[in-house]
LODODREN-849961 format. One record per residue (C-alpha): residue number from 1; residue in three letters; x, y, z negated. Coordinates in steps of 0.05 Angstrom, whole numbers, plus 5000, padded with zeros to 4 digits. Layout:
N
NUM|ALA|X|Y|Z
...
***
This chain:
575
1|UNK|3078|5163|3726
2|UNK|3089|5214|3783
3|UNK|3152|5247|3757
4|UNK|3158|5285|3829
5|UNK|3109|5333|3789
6|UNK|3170|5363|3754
7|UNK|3199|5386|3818
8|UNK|3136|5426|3826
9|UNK|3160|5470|3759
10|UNK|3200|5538|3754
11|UNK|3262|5508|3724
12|UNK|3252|5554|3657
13|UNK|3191|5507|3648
14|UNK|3226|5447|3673
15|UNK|3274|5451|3613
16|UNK|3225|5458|3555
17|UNK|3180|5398|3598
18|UNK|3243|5353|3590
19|UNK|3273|5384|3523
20|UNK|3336|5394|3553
21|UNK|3349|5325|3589
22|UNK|3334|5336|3660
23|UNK|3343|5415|3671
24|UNK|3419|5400|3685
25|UNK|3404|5345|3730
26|UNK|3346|5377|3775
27|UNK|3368|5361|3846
28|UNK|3427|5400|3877
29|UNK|3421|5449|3938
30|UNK|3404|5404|4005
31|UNK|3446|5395|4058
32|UNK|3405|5384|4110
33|UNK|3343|5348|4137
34|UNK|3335|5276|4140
35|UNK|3289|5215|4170
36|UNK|3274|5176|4110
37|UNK|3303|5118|4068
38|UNK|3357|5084|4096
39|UNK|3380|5144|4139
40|UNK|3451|5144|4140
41|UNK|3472|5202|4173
42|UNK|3475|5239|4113
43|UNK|3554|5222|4108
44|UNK|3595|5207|4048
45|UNK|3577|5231|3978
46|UNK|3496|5239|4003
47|UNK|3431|5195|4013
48|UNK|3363|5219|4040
49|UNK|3313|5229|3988
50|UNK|3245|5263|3983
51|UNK|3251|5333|3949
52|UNK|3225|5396|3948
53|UNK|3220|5439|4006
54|UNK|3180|5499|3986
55|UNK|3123|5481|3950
56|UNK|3113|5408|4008
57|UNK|3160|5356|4006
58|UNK|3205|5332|4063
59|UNK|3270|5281|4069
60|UNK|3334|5306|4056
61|UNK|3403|5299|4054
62|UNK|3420|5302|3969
63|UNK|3488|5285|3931
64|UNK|3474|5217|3916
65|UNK|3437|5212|3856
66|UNK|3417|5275|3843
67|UNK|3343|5267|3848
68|UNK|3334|5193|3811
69|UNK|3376|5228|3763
70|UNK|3325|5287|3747
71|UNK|3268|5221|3757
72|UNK|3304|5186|3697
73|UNK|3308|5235|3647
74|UNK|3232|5242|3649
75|UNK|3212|5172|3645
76|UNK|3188|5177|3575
77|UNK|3138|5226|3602
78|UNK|3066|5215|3629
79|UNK|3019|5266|3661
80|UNK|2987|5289|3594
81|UNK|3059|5304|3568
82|UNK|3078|5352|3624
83|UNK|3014|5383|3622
84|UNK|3018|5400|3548
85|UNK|3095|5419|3553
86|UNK|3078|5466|3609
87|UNK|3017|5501|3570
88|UNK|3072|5518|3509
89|UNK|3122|5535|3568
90|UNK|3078|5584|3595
91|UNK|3070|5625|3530
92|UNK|3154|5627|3530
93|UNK|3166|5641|3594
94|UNK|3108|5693|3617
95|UNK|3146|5722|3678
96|UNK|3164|5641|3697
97|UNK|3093|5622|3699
98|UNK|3070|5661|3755
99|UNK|3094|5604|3793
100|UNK|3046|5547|3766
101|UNK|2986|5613|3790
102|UNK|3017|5597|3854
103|UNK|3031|5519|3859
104|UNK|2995|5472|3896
105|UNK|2999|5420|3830
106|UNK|2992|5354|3854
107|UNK|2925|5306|3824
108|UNK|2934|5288|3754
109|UNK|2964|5347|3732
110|UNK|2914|5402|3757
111|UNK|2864|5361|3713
112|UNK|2912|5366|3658
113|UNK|2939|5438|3649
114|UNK|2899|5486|3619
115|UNK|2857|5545|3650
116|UNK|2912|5591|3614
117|UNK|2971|5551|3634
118|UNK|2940|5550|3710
119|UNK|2918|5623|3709
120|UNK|2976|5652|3657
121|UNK|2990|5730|3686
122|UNK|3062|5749|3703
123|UNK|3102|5795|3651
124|UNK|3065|5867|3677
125|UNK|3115|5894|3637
126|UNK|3169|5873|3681
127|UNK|3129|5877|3745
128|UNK|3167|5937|3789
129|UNK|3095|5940|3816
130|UNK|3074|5956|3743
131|UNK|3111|6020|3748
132|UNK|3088|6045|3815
133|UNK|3148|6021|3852
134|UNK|3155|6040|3923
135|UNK|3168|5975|3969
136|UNK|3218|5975|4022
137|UNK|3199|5935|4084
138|UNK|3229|5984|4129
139|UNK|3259|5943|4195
140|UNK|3244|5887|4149
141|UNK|3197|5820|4171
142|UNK|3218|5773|4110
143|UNK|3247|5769|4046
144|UNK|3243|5814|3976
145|UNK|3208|5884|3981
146|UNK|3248|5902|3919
147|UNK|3188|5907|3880
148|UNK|3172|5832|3866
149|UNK|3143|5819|3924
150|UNK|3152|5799|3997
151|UNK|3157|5838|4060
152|UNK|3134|5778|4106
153|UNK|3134|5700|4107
154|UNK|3172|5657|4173
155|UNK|3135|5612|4200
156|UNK|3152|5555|4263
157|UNK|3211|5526|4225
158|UNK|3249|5602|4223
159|UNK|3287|5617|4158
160|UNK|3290|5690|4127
161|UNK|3361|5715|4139
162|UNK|3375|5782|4127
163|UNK|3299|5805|4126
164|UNK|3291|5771|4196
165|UNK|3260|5708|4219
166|UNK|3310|5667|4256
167|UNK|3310|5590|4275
168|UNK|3378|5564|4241
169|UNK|3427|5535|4288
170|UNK|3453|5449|4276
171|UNK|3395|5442|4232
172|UNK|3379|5373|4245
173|UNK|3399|5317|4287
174|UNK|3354|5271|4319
175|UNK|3351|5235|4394
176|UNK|3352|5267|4458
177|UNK|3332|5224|4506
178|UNK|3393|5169|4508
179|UNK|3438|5213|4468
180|UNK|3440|5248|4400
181|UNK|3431|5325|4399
182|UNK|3435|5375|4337
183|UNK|3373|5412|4337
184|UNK|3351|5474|4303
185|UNK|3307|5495|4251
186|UNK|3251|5514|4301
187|UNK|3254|5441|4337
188|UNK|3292|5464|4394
189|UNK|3352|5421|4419
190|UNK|3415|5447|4411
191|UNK|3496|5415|4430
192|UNK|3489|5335|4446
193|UNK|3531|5299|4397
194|UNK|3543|5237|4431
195|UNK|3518|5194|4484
196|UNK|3477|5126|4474
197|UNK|3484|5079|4534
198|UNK|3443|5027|4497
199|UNK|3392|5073|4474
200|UNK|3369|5118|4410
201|UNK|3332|5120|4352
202|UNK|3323|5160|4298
203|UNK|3375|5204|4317
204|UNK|3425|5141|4330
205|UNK|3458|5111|4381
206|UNK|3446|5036|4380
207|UNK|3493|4980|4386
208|UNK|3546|5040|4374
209|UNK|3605|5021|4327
210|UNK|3626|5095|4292
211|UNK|3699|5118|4306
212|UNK|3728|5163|4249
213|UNK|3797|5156|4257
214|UNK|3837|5217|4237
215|UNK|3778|5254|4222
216|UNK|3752|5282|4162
217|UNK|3694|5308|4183
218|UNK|3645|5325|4257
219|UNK|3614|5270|4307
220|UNK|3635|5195|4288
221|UNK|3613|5183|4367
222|UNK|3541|5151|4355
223|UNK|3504|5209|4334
224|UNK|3528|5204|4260
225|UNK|3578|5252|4220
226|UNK|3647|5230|4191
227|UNK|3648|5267|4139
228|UNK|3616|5338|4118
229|UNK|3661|5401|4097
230|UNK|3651|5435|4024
231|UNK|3589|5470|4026
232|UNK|3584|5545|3997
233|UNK|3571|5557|3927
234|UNK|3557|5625|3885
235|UNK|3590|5636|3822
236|UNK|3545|5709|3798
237|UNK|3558|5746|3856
238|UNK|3621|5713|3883
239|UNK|3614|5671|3943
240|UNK|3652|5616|3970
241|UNK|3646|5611|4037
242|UNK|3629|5547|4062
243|UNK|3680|5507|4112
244|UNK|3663|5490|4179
245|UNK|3686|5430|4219
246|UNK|3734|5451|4272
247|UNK|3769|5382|4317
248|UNK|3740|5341|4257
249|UNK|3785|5377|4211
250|UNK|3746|5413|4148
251|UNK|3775|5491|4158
252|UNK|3754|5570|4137
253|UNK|3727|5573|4069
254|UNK|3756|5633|4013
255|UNK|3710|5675|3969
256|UNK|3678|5750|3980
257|UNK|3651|5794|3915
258|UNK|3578|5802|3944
259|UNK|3570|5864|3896
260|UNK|3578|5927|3941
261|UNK|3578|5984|3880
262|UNK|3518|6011|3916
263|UNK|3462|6025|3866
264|UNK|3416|6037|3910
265|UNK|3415|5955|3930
266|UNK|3398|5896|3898
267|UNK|3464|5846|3911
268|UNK|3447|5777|3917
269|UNK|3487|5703|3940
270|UNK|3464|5653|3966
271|UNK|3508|5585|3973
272|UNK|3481|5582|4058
273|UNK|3470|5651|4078
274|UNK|3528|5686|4033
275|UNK|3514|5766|4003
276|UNK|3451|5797|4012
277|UNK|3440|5878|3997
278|UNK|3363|5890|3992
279|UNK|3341|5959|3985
280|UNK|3309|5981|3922
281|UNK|3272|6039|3906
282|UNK|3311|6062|3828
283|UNK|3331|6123|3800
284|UNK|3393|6142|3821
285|UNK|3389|6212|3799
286|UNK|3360|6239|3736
287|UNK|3317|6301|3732
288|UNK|3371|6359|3703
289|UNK|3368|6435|3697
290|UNK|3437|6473|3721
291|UNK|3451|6542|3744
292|UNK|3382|6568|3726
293|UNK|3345|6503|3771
294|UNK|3307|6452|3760
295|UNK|3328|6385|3800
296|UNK|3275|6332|3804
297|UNK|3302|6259|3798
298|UNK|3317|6224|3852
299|UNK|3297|6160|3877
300|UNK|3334|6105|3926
301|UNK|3310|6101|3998
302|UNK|3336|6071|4044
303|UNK|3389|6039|4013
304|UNK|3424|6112|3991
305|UNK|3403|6161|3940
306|UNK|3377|6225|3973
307|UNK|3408|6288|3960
308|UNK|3371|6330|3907
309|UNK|3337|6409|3914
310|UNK|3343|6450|3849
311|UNK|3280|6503|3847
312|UNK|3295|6565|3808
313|UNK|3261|6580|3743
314|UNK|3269|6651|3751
315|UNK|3205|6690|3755
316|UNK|3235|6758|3767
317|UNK|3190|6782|3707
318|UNK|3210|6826|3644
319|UNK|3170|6805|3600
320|UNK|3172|6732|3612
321|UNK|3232|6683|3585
322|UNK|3253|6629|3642
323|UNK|3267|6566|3608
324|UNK|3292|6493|3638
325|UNK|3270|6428|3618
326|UNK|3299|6362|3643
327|UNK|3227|6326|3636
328|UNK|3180|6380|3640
329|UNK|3217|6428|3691
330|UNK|3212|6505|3694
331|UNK|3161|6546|3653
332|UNK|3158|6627|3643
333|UNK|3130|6628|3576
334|UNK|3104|6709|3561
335|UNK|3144|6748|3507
336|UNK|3109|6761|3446
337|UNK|3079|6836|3446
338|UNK|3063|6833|3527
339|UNK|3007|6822|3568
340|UNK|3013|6791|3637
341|UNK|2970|6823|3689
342|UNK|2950|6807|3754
343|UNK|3029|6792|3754
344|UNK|3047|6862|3722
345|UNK|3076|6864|3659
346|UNK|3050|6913|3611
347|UNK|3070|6928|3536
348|UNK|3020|6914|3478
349|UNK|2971|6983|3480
350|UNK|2995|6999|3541
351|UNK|2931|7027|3582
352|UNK|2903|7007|3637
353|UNK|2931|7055|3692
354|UNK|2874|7062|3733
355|UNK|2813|7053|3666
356|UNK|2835|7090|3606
357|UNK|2790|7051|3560
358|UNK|2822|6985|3569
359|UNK|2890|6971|3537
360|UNK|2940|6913|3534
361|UNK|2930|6874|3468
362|UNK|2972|6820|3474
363|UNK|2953|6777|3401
364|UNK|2881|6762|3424
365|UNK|2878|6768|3508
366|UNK|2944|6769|3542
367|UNK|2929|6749|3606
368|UNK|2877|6807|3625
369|UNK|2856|6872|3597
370|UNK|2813|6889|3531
371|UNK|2768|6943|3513
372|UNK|2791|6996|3461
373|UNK|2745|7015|3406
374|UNK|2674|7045|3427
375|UNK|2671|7115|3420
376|UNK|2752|7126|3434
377|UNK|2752|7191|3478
378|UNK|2771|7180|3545
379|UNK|2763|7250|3570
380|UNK|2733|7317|3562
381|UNK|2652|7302|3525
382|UNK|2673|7229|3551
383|UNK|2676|7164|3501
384|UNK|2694|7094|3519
385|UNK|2629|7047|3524
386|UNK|2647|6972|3529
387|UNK|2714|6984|3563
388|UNK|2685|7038|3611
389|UNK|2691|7115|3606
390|UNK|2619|7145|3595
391|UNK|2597|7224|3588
392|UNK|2570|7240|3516
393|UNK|2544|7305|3547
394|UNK|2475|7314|3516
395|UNK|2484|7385|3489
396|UNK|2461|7444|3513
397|UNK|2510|7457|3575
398|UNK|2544|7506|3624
399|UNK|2506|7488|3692
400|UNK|2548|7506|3753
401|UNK|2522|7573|3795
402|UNK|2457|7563|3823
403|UNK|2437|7511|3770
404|UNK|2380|7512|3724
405|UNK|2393|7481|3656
406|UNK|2348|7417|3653
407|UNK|2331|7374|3588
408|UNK|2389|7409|3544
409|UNK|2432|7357|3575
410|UNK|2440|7363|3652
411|UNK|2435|7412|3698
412|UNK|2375|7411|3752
413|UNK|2389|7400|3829
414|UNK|2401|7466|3865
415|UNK|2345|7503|3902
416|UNK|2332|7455|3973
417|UNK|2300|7515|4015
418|UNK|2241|7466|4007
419|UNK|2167|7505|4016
420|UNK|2117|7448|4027
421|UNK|2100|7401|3963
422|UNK|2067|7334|3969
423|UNK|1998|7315|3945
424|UNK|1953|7260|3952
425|UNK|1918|7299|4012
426|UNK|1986|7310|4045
427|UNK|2040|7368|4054
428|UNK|2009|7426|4026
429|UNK|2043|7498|4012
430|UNK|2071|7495|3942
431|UNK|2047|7563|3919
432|UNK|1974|7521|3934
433|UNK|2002|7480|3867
434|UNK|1986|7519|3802
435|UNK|2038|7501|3742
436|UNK|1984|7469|3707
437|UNK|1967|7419|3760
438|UNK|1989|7354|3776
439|UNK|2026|7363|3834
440|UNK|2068|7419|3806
441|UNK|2144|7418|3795
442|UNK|2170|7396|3863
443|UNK|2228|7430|3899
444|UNK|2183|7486|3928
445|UNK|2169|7516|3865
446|UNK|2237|7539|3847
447|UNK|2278|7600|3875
448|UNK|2305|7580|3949
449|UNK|2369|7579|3973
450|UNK|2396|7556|4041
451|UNK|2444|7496|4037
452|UNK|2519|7515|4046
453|UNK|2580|7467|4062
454|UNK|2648|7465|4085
455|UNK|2687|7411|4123
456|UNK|2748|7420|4101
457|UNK|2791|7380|4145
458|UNK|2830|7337|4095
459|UNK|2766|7281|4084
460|UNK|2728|7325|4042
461|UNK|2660|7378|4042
462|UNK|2657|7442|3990
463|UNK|2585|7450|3972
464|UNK|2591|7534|3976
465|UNK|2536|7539|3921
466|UNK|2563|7493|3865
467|UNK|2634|7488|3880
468|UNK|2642|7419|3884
469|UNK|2680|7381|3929
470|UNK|2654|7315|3961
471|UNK|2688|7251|3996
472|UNK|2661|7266|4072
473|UNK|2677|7176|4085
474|UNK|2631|7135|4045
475|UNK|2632|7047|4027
476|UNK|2584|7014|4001
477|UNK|2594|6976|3926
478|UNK|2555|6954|3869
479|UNK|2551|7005|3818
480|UNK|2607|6989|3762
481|UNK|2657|6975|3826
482|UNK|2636|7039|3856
483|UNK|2647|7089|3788
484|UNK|2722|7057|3791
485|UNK|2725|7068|3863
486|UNK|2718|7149|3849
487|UNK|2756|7151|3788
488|UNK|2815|7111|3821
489|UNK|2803|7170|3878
490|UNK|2808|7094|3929
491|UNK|2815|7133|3986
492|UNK|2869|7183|3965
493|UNK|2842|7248|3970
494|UNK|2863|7314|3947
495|UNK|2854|7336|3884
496|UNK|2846|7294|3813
497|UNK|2783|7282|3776
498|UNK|2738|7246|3830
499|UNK|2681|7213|3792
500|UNK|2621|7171|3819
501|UNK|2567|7239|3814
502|UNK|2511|7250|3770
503|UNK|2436|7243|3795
504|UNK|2424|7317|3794
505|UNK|2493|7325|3842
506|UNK|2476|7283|3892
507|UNK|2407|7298|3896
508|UNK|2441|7372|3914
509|UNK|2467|7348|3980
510|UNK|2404|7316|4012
511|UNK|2377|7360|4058
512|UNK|2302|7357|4051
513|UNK|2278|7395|4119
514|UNK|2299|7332|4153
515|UNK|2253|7270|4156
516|UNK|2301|7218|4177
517|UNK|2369|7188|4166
518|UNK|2415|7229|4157
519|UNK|2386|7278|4106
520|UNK|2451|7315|4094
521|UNK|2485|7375|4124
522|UNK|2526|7358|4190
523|UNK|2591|7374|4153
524|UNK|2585|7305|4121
525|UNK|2570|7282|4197
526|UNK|2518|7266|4243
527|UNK|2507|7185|4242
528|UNK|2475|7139|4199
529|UNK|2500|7093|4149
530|UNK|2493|7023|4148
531|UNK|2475|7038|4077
532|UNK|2419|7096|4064
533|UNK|2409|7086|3994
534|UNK|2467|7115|3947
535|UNK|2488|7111|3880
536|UNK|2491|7161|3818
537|UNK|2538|7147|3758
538|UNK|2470|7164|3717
539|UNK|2434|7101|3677
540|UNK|2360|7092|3677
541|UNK|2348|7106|3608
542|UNK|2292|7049|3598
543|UNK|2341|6992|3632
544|UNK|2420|6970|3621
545|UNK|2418|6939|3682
546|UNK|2383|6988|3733
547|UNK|2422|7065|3746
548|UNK|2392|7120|3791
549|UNK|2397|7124|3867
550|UNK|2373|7176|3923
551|UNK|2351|7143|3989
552|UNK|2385|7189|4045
553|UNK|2323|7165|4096
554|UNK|2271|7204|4056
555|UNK|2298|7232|3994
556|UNK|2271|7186|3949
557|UNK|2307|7180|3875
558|UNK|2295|7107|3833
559|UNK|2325|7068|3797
560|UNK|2360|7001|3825
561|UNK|2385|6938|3792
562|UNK|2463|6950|3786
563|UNK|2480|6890|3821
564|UNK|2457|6912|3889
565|UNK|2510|6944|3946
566|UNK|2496|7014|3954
567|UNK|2528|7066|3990
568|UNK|2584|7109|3953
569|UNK|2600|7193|3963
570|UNK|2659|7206|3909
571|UNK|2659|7282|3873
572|UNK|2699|7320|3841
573|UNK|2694|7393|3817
574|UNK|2727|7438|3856
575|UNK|2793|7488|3842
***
């Protein structure tokens, strides 16, 4: 039976493997590294025996007994035993059996345990890695991260103090040429502990008789030790210092609380090294509303717990109510019987300032505006049409001076001064075009009248004949984007009223004696758009989606898909 497997076991799992007998008894901390059986430099109280270093095994000074002790209690126990105890272990202690995942497990017992004792997952559940913890390696090559795992192994024979690698002073003893020197962790000789005239071997002097008189403890003069000083020893987190040999008296000692109230660190003891303070990464502040903020919770870093920024809840908005919540944080939930805007607050059937056929109605669409009923008046023979303000003038109507009434609806385009009609054969002379023919009913065959306009010196042209007054600037838009344009007068004109114009209107400004762009009077200006084609607020009858427009290159009038970017001249009538 190779009972040395035990030592190879979390000590949870040692317990339940040995029902209680040998947990007690598992080998005590070592003192310090030995040659083999029969090495007596140990001292009083301690033998060399093989135990556990890591997961190898080495020789090493133990209390005498300690480790045949743990041997005994299992020596009703072969292979098959340990491997069954540990597969029930496993299930008991999940978090424990991450260490058998781990372990190099001898021959004999790999065979034995289990693909679920073997490969048994850690408790996720208490996993700080689980739970997105942050690890804290900072300045650290070794030792915890504070989320269950490590920031760095040693290697060479250095030890992990502190979260660095260092090569532990007095670690061993062992010959040095004919002498006996303490050497450290990392093999490199240290203070010579006595001299060996005859020789040494295996760290001691031969044909050396020890000398210990008076002493309790340090060099017995052939490389050996008189006597070793209390080691330390934890208690929770108390430690008791261990005593140091000082003129082979045992001396120092006393106990330090390795807890220092600092939440934002993980306290630990350890019998060698004394307190340790890793970092950890908790919350040390919970989330909280005061004073009209929200605080986020804070976390550790660093070893402190950084200061936390409240961000105000207030929105500055009427109709909004700013609330707090510890989890959630701030939210501006909207008052019932508002609508929220574009980030204006507006009362339920409040109207759109700059569309008077769309309203607030905050029960169905609070967060943008809705059409009132079709067929609500929104002006003077004007109805709302799907949230937009149309004319319902089809009734016989007043035309403006100069007009001819045209279809009992509109008004036809003033006179143009025009006296040559097209044809298929080219320009003719319009009174060559009898009423009954074809060609007939072109500009020429109405009364004349020269055009007439006005720069007025504040952005806009008077057209003398009709009255109206136009924007002398132009943009260019697509066609629902450029009636809003005119009725929310965008470029801040004079006046009230401005409108995108009908067909019939604009067609009264083009100026058909030219041939080229631009085909308007010069009191609109002399240059050329980069836009030639402009819209009318009048809708192709036949089409939703196409509205009139008059081509300022030639005069042309069609109709064009209301999606494109045309050119825009605002109207309005004049005073």
């Amino acid at each position: 039976m190779r009972k040395d497997l035990l030592l190879l076991l979390p000590a949870a799992l040692v317990a339940q493997v040995c029902g209680g007998g040998c947990h007690e008894s598992l080998p005590a901390e070592p003192r310090f590294q030995c040659s083999g059986p029969g090495d007596d430099t140990c001292g009083p109280g301690y033998e060399c025996a093989r135990a556990p270093d890591g997961r190898e095994y080495a020789w090493w000074c133990m209390p005498v007994g300690s480790v045949a002790d743990a041997w005994k209690a299992a020596d009703s126990l072969d292979v098959a035993d340990v491997a069954d105890a540990v597969d029930i272990a496993v299930t008991d202690h999940p978090a424990e059996a991450t260490d058998i995942r781990d372990t190099a497990v001898p021959d004999g017992l790999a065979d034995a345990l289990t693909d679920e004792a073997r490969d048994a997952p850690g408790d996720e559940a208490g996993d700080p890695s689980a739970e997105g913890c942050v690890a804290q390696c900072a300045g650290k090559e070794c030792g915890p991260d504070g989320c269950g795992g490590e920031c760095g192994t040693c290697a060479g024979g250095e030890q992990c103090v502190s979260g660095t690698c260092k090569c532990v002073e007095n670690d061993h003893k062992a010959c040095c040429g004919d002498a006996v020197c303490w050497y450290d962790s990392c093999g490199v000789v240290g203070e010579q502990t006595a001299d060996c005239p005859y020789g040494c071997t295996e760290g001691k002097c031969l044909d050396c008789t020890p000398d210990c008189t008076g002493k309790e403890c340090g060099d017995d003069g052939c490389g050996g030790e008189c006597g070793t000083c209390a080691p330390g020893s934890c208690v929770g987190l108390a430690w008791t210092k261990p005593k140091t040999c000082v003129a082979g008296a045992c001396t120092g000692g006393g106990t330090e609380s390795c807890e220092d109230l600092n939440e934002c660190t993980d306290d630990t003891c350890d019998a060698t090294w004394g307190c340790g303070h890793e970092n950890n990464a908790v919350e040390c502040a919970p989330a909280r509303c005061e004073g009209g903020k929200h605080y986020a919770a804070a976390y550790c870093s660093g070893g402190t717990c950084p200061a936390q920024t409240g961000v105000a809840c207030a929105d500055g908005l009427a109709c909004t109510v700013d609330t707090c919540d510890a989890v959630a944080g701030c939210s501006n939930p909207l008052s019932a019987g508002w609508c929220l805007i574009e980030g204006v607050c507006y009362a339920d059937g409040q109207a759109n300032p700059g569309n008077a056929c769309q309203v607030c109605a905050s029960a169905t669409q609070p967060g943008a505006w809705s059409a009132v009923a079709a067929g609500t008046s929104c002006g003077t023979n004007a109805v709302c049409v799907a949230g937009l303000c149309e004319s319902t003038c089809c009734t016989a109507v007043e035309c403006p001076p100069g007009y001819q009434a045209w279809d009992g609806c509109h008004c036809k385009v003033v006179p143009t001064a025009v006296t040559q009609c097209h044809t298929d054969a080219g320009l003719v002379d319009c009174t060559d075009i009898a009423q009954d023919q074809e060609w007939y009913g072109q500009d020429g065959h109405y009364d004349t009248e020269a055009l007439s306009f006005t720069d007025q010196g504040d952005g806009t042209v008077k057209d003398n004949r009709t009255g109206l007054v136009w924007s002398k600037a132009t943009s260019s838009k697509i066609w629902t984007d450029a009636k809003s344009y005119c009725s929310q007068n965008a470029l801040g004109l004079p006046g009230s009223g401005w409108r995108l114009p009908e067909v019939y209107e604009l067609m009264a400004i083009v100026d058909y004696s030219k041939g080229s762009c631009p085909m308007w009077h010069p009191a609109f200006g002399t240059s050329c758009p980069p836009w030639q084609w402009f819209w009318s607020s009048t809708p192709v009858p036949w089409s939703s989606s196409n509205a009139f427009a008059v081509y300022f290159g030639d005069g042309y009038v069609s109709g064009s898909d209301v999606g494109d970017g045309y050119g825009v001249r605002c109207v309005r009538a004049g005073s």
